[in-house]
Each structure stands twice: as C-alpha cells, then as structure tokens.
FIROLO-975202 format. One record per residue (C-alpha): z, x, y; residue in three letters. Coordinates in pm, 1 decimal. Each point is the difference from the previous one (the first is absolute). Last residue first. Example, Ala and Ser with C-alpha at 12.3 -4.5 7.8 and 13.67 -1.06 7.14 Angstrom:
BEGIN
         c3         c1         c2   residuo
      714.0     1367.0     -106.0       SER
       66.0     -137.0     -344.0       ALA
***
This chain:
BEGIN
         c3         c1         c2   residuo
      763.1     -786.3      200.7       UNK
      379.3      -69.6      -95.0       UNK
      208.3      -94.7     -220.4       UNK
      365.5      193.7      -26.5       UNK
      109.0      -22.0      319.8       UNK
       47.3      306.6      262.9       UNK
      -34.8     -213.7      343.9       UNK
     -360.2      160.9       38.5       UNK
      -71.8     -104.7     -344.9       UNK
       97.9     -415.1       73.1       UNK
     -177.2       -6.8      299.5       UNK
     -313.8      140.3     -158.0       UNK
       39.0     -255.0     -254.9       UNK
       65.5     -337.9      231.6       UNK
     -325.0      111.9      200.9       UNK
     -199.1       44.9     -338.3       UNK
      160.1     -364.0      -94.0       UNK
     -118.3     -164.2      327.0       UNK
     -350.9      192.7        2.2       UNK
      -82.3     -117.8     -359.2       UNK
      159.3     -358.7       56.8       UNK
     -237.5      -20.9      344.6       UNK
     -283.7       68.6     -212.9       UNK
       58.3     -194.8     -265.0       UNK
       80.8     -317.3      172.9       UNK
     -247.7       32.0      255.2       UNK
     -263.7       62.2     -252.6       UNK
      185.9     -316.9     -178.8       UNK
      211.7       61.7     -288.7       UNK
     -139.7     -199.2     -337.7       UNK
      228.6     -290.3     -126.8       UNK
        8.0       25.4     -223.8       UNK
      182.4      233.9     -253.4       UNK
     -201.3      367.2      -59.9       UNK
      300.0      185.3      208.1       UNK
      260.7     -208.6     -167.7       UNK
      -46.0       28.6     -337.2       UNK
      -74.7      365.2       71.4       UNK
      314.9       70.2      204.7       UNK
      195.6     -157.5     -294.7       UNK
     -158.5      220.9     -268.5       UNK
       33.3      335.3      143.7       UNK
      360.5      -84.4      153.6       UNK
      122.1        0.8     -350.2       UNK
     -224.9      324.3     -113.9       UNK
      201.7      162.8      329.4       UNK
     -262.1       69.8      310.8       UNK
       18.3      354.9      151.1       UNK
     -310.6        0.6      152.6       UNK
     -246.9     -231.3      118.0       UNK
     -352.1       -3.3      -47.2       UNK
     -335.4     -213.3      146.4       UNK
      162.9     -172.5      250.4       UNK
     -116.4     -308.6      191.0       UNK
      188.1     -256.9     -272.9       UNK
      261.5      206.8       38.2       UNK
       67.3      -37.2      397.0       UNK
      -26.5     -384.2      -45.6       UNK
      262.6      -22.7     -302.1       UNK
      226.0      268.5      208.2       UNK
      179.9      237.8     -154.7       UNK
      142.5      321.7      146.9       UNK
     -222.5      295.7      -34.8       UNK
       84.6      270.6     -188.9       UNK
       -1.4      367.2       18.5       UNK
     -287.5      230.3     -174.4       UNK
     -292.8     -140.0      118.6       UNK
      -60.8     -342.7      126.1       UNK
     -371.1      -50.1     -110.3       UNK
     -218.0     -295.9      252.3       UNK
       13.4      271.4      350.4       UNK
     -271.8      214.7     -195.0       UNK
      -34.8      355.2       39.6       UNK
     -293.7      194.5     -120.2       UNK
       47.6      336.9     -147.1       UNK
     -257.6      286.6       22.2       UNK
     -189.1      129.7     -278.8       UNK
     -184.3      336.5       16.0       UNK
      128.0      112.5     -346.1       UNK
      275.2      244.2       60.6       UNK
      115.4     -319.9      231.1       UNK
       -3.1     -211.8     -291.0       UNK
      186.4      209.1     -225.7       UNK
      287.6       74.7      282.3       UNK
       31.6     -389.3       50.5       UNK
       28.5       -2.1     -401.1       UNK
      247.1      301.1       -1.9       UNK
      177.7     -237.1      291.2       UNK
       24.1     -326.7     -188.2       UNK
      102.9      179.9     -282.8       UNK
      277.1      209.4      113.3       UNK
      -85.7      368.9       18.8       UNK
       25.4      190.9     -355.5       UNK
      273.5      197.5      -66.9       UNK
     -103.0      390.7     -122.8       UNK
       -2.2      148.8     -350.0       UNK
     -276.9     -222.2     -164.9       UNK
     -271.1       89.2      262.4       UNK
     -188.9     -237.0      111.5       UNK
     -410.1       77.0       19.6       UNK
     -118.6     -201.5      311.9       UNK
     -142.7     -309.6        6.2       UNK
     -309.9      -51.7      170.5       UNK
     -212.8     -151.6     -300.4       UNK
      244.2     -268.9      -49.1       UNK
       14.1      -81.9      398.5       UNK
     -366.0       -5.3      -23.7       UNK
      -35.3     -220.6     -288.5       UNK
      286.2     -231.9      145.4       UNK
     -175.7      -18.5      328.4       UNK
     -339.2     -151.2     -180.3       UNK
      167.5     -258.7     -141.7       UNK
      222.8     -115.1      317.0       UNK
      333.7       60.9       23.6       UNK
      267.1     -228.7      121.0       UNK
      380.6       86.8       54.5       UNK
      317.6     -180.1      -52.2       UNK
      412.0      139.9      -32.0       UNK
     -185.8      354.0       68.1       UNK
      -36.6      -15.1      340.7       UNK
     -341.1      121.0      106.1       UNK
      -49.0      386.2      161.9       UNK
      -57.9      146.6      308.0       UNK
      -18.3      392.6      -67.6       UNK
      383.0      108.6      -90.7       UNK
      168.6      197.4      309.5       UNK
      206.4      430.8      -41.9       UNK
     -292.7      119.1     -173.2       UNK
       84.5      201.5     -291.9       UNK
      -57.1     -279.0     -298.6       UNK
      106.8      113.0     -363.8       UNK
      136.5      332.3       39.2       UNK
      194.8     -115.0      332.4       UNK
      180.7     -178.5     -207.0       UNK
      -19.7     -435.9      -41.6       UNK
      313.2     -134.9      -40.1       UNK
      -16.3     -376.3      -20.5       UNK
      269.5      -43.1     -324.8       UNK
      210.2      218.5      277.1       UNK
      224.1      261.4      -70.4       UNK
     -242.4      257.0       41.9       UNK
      -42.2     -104.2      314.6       UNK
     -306.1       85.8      163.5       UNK
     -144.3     -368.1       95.3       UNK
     -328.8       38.8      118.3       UNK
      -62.6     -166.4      340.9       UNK
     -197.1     -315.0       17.1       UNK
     -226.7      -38.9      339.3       UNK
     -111.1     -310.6      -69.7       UNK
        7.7     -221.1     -255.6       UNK
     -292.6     -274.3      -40.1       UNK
       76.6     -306.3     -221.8       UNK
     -304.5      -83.6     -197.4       UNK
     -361.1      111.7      -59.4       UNK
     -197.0      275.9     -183.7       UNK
     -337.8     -103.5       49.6       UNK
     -347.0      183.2      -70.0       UNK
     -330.9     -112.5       -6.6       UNK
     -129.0     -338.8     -186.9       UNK
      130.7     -289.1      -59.9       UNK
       67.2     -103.1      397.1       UNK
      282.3      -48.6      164.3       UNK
      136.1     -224.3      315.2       UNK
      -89.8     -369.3     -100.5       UNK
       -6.6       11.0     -331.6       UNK
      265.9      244.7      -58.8       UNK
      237.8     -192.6      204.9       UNK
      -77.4     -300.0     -190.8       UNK
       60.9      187.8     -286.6       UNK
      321.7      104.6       98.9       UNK
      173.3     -313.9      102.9       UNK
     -106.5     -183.5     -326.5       UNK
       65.2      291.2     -200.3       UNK
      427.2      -32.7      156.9       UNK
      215.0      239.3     -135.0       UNK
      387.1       -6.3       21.4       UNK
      101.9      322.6      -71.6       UNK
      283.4       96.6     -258.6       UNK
     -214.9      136.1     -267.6       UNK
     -167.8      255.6      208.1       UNK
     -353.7      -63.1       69.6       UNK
     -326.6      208.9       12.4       UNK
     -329.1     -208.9       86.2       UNK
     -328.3       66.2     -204.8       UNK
     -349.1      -73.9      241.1       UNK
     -346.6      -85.2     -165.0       UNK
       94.3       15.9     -386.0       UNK
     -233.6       62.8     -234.5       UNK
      103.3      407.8      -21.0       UNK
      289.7     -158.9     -226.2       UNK
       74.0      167.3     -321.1       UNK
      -60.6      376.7       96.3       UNK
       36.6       62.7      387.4       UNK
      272.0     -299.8      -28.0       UNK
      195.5      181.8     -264.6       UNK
      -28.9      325.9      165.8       UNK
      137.3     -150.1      324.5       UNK
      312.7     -147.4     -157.7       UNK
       66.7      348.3     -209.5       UNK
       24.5      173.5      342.9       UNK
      198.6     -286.3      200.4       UNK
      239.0       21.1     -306.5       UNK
       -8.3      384.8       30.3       UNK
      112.9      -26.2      400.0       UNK
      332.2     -280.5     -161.5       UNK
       74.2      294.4     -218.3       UNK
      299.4      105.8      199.1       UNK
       96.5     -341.2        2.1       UNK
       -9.4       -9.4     -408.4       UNK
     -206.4     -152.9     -246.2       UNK
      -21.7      252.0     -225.7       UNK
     -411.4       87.9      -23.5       UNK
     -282.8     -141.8     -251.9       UNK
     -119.9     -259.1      207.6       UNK
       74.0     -345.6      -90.1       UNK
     -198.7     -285.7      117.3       UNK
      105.7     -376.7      -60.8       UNK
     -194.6     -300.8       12.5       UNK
      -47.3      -91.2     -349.1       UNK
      264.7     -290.9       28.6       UNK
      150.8      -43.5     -298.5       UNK
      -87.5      315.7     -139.7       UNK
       67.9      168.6      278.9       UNK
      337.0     -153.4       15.3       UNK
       73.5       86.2     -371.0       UNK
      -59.1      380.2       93.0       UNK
      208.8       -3.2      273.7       UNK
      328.9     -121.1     -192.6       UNK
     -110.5      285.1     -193.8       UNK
       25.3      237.0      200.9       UNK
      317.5     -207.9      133.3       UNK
      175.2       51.3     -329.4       UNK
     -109.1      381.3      -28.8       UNK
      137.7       95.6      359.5       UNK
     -124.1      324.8       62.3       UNK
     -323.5     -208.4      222.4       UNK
     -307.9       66.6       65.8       UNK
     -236.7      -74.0      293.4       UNK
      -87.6     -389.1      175.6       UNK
     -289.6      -80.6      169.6       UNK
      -34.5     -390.7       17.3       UNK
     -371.9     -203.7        2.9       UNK
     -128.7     -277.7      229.9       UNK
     -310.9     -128.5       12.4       UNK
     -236.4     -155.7      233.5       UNK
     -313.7     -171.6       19.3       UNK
     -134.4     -133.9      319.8       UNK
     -104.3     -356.2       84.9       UNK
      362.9       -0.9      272.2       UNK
      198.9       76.9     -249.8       UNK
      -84.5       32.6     -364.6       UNK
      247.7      104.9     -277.7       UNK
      348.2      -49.9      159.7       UNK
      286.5       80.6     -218.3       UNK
      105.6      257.7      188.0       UNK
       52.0     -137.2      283.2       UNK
      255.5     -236.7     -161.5       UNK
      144.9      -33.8     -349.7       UNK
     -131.4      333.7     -103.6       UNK
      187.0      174.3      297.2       UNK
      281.1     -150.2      -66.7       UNK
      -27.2       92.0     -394.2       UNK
      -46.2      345.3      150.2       UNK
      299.3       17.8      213.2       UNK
      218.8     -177.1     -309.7       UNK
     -125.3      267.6     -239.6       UNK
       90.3      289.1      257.7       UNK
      158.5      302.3     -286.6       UNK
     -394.4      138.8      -28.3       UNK
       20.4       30.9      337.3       UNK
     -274.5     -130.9      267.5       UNK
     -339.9      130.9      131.0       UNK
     -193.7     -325.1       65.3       UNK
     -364.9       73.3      -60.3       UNK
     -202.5     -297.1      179.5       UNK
     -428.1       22.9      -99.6       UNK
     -172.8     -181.8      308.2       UNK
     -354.1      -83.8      -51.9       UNK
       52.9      -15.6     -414.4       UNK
     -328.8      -23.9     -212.1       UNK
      201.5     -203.7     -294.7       UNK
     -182.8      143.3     -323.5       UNK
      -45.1      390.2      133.0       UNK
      329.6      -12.5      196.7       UNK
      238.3      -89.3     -352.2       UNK
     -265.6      199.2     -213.0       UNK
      303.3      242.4      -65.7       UNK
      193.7     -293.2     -132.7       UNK
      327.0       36.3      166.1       UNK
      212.4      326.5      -50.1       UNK
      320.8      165.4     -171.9       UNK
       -3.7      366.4      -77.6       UNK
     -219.9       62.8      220.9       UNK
     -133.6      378.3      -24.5       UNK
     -147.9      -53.5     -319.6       UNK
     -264.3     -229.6      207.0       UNK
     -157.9      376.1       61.2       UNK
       86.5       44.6      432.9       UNK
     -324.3       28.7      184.7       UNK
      -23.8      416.6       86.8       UNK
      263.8       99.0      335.7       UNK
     -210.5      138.4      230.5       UNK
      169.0      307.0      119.9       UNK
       -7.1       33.3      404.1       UNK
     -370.7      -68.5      157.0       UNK
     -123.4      309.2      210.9       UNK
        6.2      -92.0      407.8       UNK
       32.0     -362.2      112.4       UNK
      -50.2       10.4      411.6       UNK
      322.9     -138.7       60.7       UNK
      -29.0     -306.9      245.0       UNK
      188.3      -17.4      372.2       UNK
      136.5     -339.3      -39.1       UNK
      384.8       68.3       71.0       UNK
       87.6     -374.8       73.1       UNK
      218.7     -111.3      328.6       UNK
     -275.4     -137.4      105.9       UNK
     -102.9     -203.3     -273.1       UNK
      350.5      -82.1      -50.4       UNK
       24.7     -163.7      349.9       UNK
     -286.2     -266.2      -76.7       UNK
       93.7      -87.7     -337.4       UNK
      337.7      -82.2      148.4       UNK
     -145.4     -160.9      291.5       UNK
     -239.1     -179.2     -267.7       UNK
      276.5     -118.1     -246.4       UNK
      223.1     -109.8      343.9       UNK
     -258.7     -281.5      102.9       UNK
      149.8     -270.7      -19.4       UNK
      378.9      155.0      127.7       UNK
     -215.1      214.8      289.8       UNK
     -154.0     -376.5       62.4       UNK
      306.1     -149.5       28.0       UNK
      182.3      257.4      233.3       UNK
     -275.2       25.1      263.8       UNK
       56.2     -384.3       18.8       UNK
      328.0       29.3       61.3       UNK
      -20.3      285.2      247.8       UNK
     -284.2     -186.7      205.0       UNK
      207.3     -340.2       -4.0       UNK
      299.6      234.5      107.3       UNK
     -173.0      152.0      286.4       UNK
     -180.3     -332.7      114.1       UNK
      392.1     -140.1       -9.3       UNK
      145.4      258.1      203.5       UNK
     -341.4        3.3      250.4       UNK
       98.7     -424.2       16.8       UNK
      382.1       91.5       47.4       UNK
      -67.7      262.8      308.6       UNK
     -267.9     -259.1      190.8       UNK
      277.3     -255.6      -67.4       UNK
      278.5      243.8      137.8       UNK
     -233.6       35.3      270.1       UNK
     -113.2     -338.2       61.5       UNK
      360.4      -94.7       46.1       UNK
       79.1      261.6      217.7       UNK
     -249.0     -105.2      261.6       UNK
       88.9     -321.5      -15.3       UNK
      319.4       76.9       49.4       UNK
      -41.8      232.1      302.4       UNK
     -195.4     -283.8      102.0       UNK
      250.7     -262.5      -29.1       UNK
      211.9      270.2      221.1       UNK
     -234.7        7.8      282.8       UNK
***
C-alpha cells in the first residue's frame, strides 16, 4: 500500500514538473518571437492607437509663392536636382555653429551618392548668423563643399518652424525631381540603405506620405516660460493631431506640395508651434495622415547595438564622434543575420523602454 502511495506521488509531482516545463517552453518561446517580431507589434499597436478620422480639406491657407534664389543667401547649384534626378533628397537642419556635426555627417551617410541603384543627395539648412567670423566661416564651407542652404532668417530655436518653412520652399523650387525628401537633425544617425528598402517594399512614388515616428495624443505646452509654449492663440484644442517626430521624418513629393499649399498665414506677433508639430498641423489641414514606422527612434535614444543599427533607419541623439564609429561599424562585415537583426532590434527596444520607465536618460 505504501509503494503505491509512492508511486502515485511520484507520477504526480512528474505529471506537475512536465505541465511546469510545457508552460515555460510555451512562455519562452512566446518571448522570442514577441522579441523578433517587436517592429510589427509596435507597428501593430500604433495603428490602433492612431486618430485616423481624415479632415475633409476646406479653403487652402496662404500659399506661400516659390522663394526668388535672393532668398538663399548661400546655396548649391540650383540645377543640383535637375542634373542628378535625386529619389531621396536628405535636408539635415543643423546650426550654423555645428561644423564638426556636419563634417560627420559628410564623412558618413551623408556622403553616400547611390544606395541601393537609387540616387541620393544630401544637403544642410542652416539660417543666419550675428556672428561675422562664423558668417563667414560659413561662407568658405559652402564654397568648399556647395552643399549648404541658408535661408534668410537668424538661426535661432524660436526660428527652428521658419527653417522648416524656408526648407520646403527650396525643395518646391530647386528640387521637384526628387521622389521622397527626408528631414534630419544634425545629430541623427541616418541610415538610406535602411530607408529605401523600406520605401521599396512598403511605398509607392506616387500619392501622399508623410512618414516617421508617430506621437500621440501631444498636449500643448502653455507655459510661457517654456521654449515649447504654444498659447491658446496659436492652437486651442487641448491634444495635437498625430504627428511625426521631428529628429527624422519622410515626405513624399506630392505631400510636400500639399503641406506647402496648406500652410496657414503666421502671424509675426505670436510663437509659432514647434516644427515637428506646425508640420503635423500642415499635413493634417491638408488631408495627410502620418504613418508610423517601428525603423525611426524619435526623440529619445536608443542604446547601441551593431545588430539593432544595422535594422534602423534613424537614431537620435548621436555625438559627431559616435557618428563615425557607429558607421564604421554598422557597414563592417560581417552582415547581421535576419535573426541577428531582428532579435538585436527587439533586445535593444526592450533594454530602452526599461531604461525610460526607470527615469534614464535614453530611451524609446
């Protein structure tokens, strides 16, 4: 009687370590392919979460006439687009102060001319500057390098809206040749290769795209003490229309000539809404939704990972230093596997979250 009480025990506590070890299997497994396939969950979940009821586009706000090439002070060739038939046209927005971010640029993404059979080009926005030695520190660099665009406005954070402004009146004038023309801050770590593959696959030339990282649900700031402060003069809703993260956005040709066109007047005597959000505000105006893509980091950070940046199409906050190291050793063999790269992307998404909801600096 008792070696069957045992017996009977022992299959138990078997029966009970075999379910255990099914559970964990299941949970492990369940695990790995949420980490492989995080950029889809994520794309996923956003679409939900999106606000894509459409504005029916009423009377156009001021169209802004082509900017006269007066209005650059300092600019390429303006046959630049017409000769070289861009697909992708990169405008990094930088300071006219950040030599070192744009020579990084130069020396890596920037200096790419074809990727992936496609032409691109890449092209800085830059505005005035009080300072007469670097004005004309900046003139010698465009002359060097003919790759600079100046718009005739004090470079200045307040003016970083009017940048955006003089950016797409360049583009509508010099470069309607282009296909798609991507907005980058100086300290983003751009990837073409990642992008136009994405493009390929996902996008066509034609119709409208306006693409990036998707914020929702953005409250205006009303303090006046704030460089964000947006009064009630400006915006009155109390939530932002979805809207792409500034640090890295995508438009396509025919999106930037309806944004343009939707513009409303600004008035001289009132702050104008940060850029990324006056252009979400634009494009909304216009009958343009956002579209989010899991491959752009936004405005925080993502910790590096050779793997996770070879799968990424921008990163912020990346030092002119770091710019050139990570791209020696993203384009390095050997290539990441699928596995590699997909597993790396999840792993160092995971590690960001994690690192934002315990308060650090970087995050996703």
């Amino acid at each position: 009687m008792v070696g069957r009480r045992l017996w009977i025990f022992r299959c138990w506590k078997w029966r009970h370590s075999s379910t255990s070890l099914l559970c964990l299997t299941v949970s492990c497994v369940a695990a790995l392919l949420a980490l492989l396939h995080v950029d889809a969950i994520e794309s996923w979940s956003m679409s939900l979460a999106m606000n894509t009821a459409r504005v029916v586009q009423g009377g156009r706000g001021t169209h802004r006439s082509p900017p006269n090439p007066e209005e650059y002070p300092l600019m390429p060739s303006p046959f630049v687009c017409q000769r070289a038939k861009p697909y992708l046209l990169t405008m990094v927005t930088t300071a006219p102060a950040n030599q070192k971010a744009r020579q990084a640029i130069r020396n890596t993404w920037g200096g790419e001319t074809e990727v992936r059979g496609r032409r691109v080009i890449t092209l800085f926005m830059v505005g005035l500057t009080s300072d007469p030695g670097l004005s004309k520190q900046l003139l010698e660099e465009a002359r060097d390098h003919r790759d600079l665009v100046q718009g005739r406005f004090l470079d200045t954070y307040a003016n970083l809206t009017m940048k955006t402004l003089s950016m797409f009146g360049w583009a509508h004038r010099f470069c309607l040749q282009t296909h798609f023309i991507a907005k980058v801050d100086d300290d983003v770590f751009f990837n073409p290769g990642v992008l136009i593959r994405y493009l390929n696959r996902s996008y066509s030339t034609e119709g409208d795209l306006y693409l990036g990282r998707v914020h929702l649900q953005v409250s205006p700031n009303r303090n006046s003490a704030s460089k964000h402060y947006v009064p009630a003069a400006v915006y009155a809703p109390e939530v932002f229309p979805d809207y792409c993260s500034g640090t890295a956005y995508i438009l396509s040709r025919s999106a930037i000539l309806k944004i343009s066109q939707a513009i409303a007047p600004v008035s001289p005597h009132l702050p104008l809404p940060p850029e990324d959000i006056f252009v979400g505000l634009s494009a909304r105006a216009a009958g343009i939704l956002p579209s989010h893509s899991p491959l752009f980091s936004g405005g925080p950070g993502l910790p590096y990972n050779r793997c996770c940046y070879q799968a990424m199409a921008s990163v912020h906050r990346i030092s002119p230093t770091e710019m050139i190291r990570i791209w020696g050793e993203v384009h390095s063999p050997p290539a990441c596997s699928w596995l590699g790269l997909h597993a790396s992307l999840g792993l160092c998404k995971v590690q960001a979250l994690l690192g934002t909801m315990l308060g650090r600096e970087k995050g996703f």
